[in-house]
TIVEXZA-36702 format. One record per residue (C-alpha): residue in one letter; x, y, z. Coordinates in steps of 0.1 Angstrom, whole numbers, padded with zeros to 4 digits, always signed. Layout:
BEGIN
AXYZ...
% end
This chain:
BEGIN
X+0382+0057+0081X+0353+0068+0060X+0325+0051+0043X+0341+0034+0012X+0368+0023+0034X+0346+0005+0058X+0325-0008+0030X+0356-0026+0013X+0370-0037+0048X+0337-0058+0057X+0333-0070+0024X+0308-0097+0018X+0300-0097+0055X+0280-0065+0050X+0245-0077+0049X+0225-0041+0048X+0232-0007+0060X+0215+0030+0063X+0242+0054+0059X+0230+0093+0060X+0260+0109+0043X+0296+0104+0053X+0319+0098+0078X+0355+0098+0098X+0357+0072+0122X+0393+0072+0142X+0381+0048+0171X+0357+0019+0179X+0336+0007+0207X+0309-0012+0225X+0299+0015+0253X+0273+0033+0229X+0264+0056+0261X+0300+0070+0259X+0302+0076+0221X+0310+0106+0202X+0307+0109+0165X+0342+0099+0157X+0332+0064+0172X+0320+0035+0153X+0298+0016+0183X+0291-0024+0176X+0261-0033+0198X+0246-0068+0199X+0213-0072+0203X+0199-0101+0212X+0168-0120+0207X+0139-0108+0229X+0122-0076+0231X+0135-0064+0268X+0172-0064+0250X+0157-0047+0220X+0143-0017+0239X+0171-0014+0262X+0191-0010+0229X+0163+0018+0210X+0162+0042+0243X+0205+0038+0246X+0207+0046+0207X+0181+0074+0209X+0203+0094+0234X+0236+0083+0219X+0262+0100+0196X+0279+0077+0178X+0292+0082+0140X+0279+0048+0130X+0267+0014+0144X+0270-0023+0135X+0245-0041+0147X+0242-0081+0140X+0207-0080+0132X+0178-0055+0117X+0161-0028+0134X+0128-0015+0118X+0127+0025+0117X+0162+0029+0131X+0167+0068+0129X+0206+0064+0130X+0232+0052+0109X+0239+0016+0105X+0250-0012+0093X+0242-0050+0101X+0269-0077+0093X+0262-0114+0088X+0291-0122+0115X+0296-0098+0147X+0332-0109+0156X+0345-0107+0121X+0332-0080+0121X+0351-0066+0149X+0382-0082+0134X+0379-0066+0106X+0377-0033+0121X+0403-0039+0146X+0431-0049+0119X+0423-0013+0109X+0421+0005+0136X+0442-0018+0163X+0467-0039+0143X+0487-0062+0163X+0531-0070+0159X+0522-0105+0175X+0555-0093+0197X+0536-0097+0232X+0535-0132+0245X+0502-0140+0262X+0493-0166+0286X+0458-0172+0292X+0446-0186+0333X+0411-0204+0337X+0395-0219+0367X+0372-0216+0390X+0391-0197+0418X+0429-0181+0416X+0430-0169+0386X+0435-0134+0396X+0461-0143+0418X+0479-0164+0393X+0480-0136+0368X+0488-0109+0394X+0520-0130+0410X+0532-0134+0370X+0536-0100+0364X+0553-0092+0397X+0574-0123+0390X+0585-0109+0353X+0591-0073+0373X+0615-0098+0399X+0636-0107+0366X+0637-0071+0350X+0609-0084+0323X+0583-0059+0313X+0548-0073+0321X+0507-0065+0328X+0480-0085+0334X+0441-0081+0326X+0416-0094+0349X+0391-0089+0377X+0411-0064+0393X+0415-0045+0357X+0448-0037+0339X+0477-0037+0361X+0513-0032+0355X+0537-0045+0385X+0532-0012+0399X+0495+0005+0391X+0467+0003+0366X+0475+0011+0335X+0440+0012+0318X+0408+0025+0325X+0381+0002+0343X+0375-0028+0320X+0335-0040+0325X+0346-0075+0328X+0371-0105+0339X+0380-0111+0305X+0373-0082+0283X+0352-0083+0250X+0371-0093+0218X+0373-0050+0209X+0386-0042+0241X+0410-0068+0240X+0426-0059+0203X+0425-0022+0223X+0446-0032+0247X+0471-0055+0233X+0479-0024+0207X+0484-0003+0231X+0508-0018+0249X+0523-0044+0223X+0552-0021+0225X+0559-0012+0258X+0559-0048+0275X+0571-0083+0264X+0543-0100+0284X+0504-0103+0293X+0491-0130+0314X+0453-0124+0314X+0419-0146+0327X+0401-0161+0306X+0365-0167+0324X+0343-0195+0313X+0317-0169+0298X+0346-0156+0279X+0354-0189+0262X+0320-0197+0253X+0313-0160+0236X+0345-0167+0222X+0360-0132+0233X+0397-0141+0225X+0384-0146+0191X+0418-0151+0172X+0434-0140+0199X+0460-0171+0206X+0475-0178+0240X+0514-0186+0238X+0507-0209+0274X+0478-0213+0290X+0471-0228+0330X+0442-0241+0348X+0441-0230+0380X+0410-0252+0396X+0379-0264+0395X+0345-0264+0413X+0309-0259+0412X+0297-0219+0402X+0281-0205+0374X+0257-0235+0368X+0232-0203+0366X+0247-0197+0336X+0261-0232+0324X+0238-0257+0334X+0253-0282+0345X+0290-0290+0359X+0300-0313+0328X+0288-0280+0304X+0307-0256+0329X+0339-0279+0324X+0337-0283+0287X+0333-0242+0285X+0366-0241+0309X+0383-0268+0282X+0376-0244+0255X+0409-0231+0265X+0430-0257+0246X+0414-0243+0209X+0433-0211+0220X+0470-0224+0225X+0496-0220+0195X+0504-0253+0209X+0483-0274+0228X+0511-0289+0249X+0516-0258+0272X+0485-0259+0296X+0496-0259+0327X+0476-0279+0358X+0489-0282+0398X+0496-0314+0409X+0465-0318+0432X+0441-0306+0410X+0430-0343+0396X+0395-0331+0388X+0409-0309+0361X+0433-0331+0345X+0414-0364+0344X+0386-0347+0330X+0410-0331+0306X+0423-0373+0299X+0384-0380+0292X+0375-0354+0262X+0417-0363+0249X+0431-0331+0258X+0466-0324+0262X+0482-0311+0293X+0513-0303+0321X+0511-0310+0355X+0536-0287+0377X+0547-0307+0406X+0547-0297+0439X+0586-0303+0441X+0585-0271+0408X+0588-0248+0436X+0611-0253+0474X+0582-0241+0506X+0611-0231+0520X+0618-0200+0491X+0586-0189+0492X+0563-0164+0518X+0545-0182+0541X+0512-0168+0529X+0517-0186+0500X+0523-0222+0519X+0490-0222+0520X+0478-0252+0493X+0457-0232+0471X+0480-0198+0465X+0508-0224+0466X+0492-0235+0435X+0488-0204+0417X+0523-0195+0420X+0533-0231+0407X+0514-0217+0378X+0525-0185+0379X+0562-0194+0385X+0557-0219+0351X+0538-0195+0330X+0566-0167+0332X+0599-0196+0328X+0574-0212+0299X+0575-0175+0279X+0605-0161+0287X+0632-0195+0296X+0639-0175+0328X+0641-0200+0361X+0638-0179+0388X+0629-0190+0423X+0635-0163+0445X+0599-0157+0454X+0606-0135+0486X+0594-0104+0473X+0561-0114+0460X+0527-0103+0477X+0490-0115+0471X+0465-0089+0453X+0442-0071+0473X+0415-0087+0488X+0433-0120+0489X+0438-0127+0523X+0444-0091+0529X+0451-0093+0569X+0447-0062+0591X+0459-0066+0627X+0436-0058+0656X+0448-0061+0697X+0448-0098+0697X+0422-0104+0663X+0430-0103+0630X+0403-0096+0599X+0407-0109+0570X+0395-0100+0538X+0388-0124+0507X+0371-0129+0477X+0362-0160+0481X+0327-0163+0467X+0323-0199+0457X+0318-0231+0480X+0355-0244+0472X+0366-0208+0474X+0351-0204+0511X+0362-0245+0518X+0396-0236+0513X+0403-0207+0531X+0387-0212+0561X+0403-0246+0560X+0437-0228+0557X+0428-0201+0590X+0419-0231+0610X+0449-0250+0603X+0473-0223+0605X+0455-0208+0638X+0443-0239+0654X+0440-0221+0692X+0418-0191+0674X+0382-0185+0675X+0369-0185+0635X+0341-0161+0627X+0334-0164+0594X+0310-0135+0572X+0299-0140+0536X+0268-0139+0515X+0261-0150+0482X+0254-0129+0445X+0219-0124+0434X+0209-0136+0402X+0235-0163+0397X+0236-0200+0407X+0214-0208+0439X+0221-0242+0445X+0256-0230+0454X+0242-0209+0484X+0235-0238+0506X+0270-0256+0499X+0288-0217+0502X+0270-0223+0543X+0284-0255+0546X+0319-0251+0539X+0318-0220+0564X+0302-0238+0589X+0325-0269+0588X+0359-0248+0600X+0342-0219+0617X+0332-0212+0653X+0306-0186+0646X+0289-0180+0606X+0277-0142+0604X+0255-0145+0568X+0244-0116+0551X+0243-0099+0518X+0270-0097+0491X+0260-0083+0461X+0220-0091+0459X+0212-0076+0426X+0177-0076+0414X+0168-0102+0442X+0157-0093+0478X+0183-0101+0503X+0170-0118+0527X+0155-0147+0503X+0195-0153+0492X+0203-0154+0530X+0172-0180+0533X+0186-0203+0504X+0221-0204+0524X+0208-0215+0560X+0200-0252+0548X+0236-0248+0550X+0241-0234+0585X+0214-0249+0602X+0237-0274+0625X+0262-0247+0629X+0267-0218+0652X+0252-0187+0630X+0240-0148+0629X+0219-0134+0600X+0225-0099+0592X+0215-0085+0563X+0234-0051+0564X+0272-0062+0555X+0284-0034+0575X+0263-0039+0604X+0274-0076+0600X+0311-0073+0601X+0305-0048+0635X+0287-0074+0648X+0313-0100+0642X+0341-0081+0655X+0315-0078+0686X+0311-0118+0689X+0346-0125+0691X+0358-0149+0720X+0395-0144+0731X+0422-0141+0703X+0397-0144+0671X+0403-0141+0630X+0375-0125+0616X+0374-0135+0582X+0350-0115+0557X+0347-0133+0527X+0328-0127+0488X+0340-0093+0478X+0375-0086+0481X+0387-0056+0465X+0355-0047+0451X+0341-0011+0464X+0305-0012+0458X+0272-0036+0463X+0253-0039+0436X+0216-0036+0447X+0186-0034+0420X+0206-0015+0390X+0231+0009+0410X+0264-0001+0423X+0263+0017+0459X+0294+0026+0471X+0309+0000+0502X+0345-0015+0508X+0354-0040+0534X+0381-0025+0538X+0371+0009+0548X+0346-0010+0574X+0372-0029+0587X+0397+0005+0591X+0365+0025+0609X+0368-0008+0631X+0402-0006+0640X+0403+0032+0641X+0376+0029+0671X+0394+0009+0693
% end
């Protein structure tokens, strides 16, 4: 694609442009740090100075063939162009570059918590009935089998990465189940990217550091509806009645899977657990919804990593989740108690820096009401200093039985060190993720590998 080309595929939304010369761009992007000269980069920029130089150092030390910017840059020494509307923009580029066959089906999950599981049991449900099948989420791009696509930066990709990824496999699979976050729907990353079904997998307080409030947070989540083909096919469990009355209130249509969808009895008992047993409802629906297949031999179906991944110790068990909200944490400690009633609950977590604090105190809470011990300490602290996140939780703790350590390995030693007779030791917030983030860097660190040097020891 060279010059003239791009100028007549933007059209009127080509507000002004410095271009030195001419060009060949074969591919398109947002990672400007990564970009070559064959790359055209679009780069937002938004409005306050910090964002602004963070953009002019990145573009000074880049290589990209061109950028499109949304808004003006005085003494830019690179070649640009600015539109009047950023995601056309990208559309425009991306029915160049990325055109779509519309042959993939696509269901889209929202909620507060499950919707990686949701998405992940689809696919290995389509794999179950010989359909082709991936999903894209918090764990990446996954196949039945492996990942399929290198690390995507977010739950729900940008609108670019998306068209990227639906052309590259629009061929090779019949299906994509996908998360759709509530930052996603409000940037409007799907774009006109429309969801043949769509499910709801729950709903609860987080992300009010970005939101606001719970009613703004809900009607973000709602935005799901504008991106069904038909607005008939979103899909809410039974018990969720927070999501579907408040769905009645602002008149949008929905489907609630009933319990009696799905026989206990056909299914693993990790998933008789009420909140998985609600994500495959959905996930069981989503796939018969696309496909017309009824399939209820569930038997071979496993939960994602990091979702109530259990490792066997002697007489203990750990337990790795990532559970990182107070409904999250509610939940599963609720379901260790009740399915372990004679066990001895140690329960380790910590909350994210720089997102909603008033959650930290209710995360405490809901450990402390199922738990016999609460080891808190750091999750992934950001730009704040850990031990003032471990301070806003205690409010929370401060009638139960609790630890504060604010090394997460030195925490989960000290856990396994507490226990009392046959204990679970669930660790809880990160899951499958395998590094802290701690002021700019992402440090290397796995539950996992600190609960193997654990078990190795013993």
């Amino acid at each position: 694609m060279n010059k003239q080309n791009l100028i007549e595929l933007l059209g009127p939304n080509l507000k002004s442009s410095f271009i030195n010369g001419d060009f060949n761009i074969s591919n398109a992007t947002t990672n400007i740090q990564n970009s070559s000269m064959n790359d055209l980069v679009f780069y937002f920029i938004h409005e306050n100075e910090k964002a602004l130089a963070v953009f002019l150092e990145r573009s000074s030390k880049a290589n990209a063939g061109l950028l499109v910017l949304n808004r003006e840059v005085p003494d830019l020494k690179a070649n640009y162009i600015v539109v009047n509307d950023f995601l056309e923009g990208q559309r425009a580029i991306c029915n160049k570059l990325y055109p779509l066959t519309n042959k993939l089906k696509i269901a889209g999950v929202t909620g507060t918590n499950g919707k990686t599981t949701t998405v992940n049991l689809a696919v290995q449900i389509a794999k179950l009935n010989n359909v082709k099948a991936f999903s894209i989420g918090t764990l990446g791009v996954f196949d039945a089998d492996e990942e399929i696509y290198p690390e995507i930066s977010a739950t729900t990709p940008s609108y670019l990465e998306l068209r990227k990824i639906l052309h590259k496999f629009q061929d090779e699979f019949d299906l994509v189940f996908m998360e759709v976050s509530s930052h996603a729907l409000m940037q409007d990353r799907l774009y006109d990217v429309m969801l043949d079904a769509g499910a709801w997998t729950s709903f609860s307080q987080d992300h009010l550091d970005y939101h606001g409030t719970l009613e703004e947070y809900f009607q973000a989540k709602s935005k799901i509806s504008d991106k069904l083909k038909n607005k008939n096919y979103l899909f809410v469990p039974e018990h969720e009645e927070s999501v579907y009355q408040g769905l009645e209130k602002i008149n949008i249509p929905y489907e609630i899977v009933s319990d009696f969808y799905i026989e206990e009895d056909d299914i693993p008992y990790a998933f008789r657990a009420k909140y998985n047993f609600n994500n495959l409802l959905l996930a069981t629906k989503l796939f018969e919804n696309l496909t017309g297949i009824k399939n209820h031999n569930l038997y071979g179906l496993k939960l994602p990593k990091g979702r109530f991944s259990a490792y066997e110790c002697g007489d203990h068990l750990f337990v790795i989740d990532y559970a990182h909200s107070p409904d999250a944490i509610k939940n599963i400690c609720h379901a260790i108690a009740s399915a372990f009633p004679n066990m001895y609950l140690i329960t380790v977590f910590g909350c994210g820096g720089d997102r909603d604090r008033t959650k930290r105190p209710l995360m405490g809470q809901a450990a402390a009401k199922y738990s016999n011990l609460v080891v808190v300490t750091s999750d992934n602290p950001r730009s704040e200093e850990p031990l003032a996140i471990i301070n806003d939780v205690l409010p929370g703790v401060e009638n139960a039985n609790y630890i504060i350590e604010e090394n997460r390995a030195d925490a989960i030693r000290k856990a396994f060190d507490a226990k009392k007779g046959p204990s679970i030791i669930l660790i809880a917030g990160k899951g499958h993720e395998e590094y802290q983030e701690v002021k700019g860097e992402k440090l290397p660190f796995s539950d996992f590998s600190i609960v193997e040097q654990i078990i190795s020891e013993q």
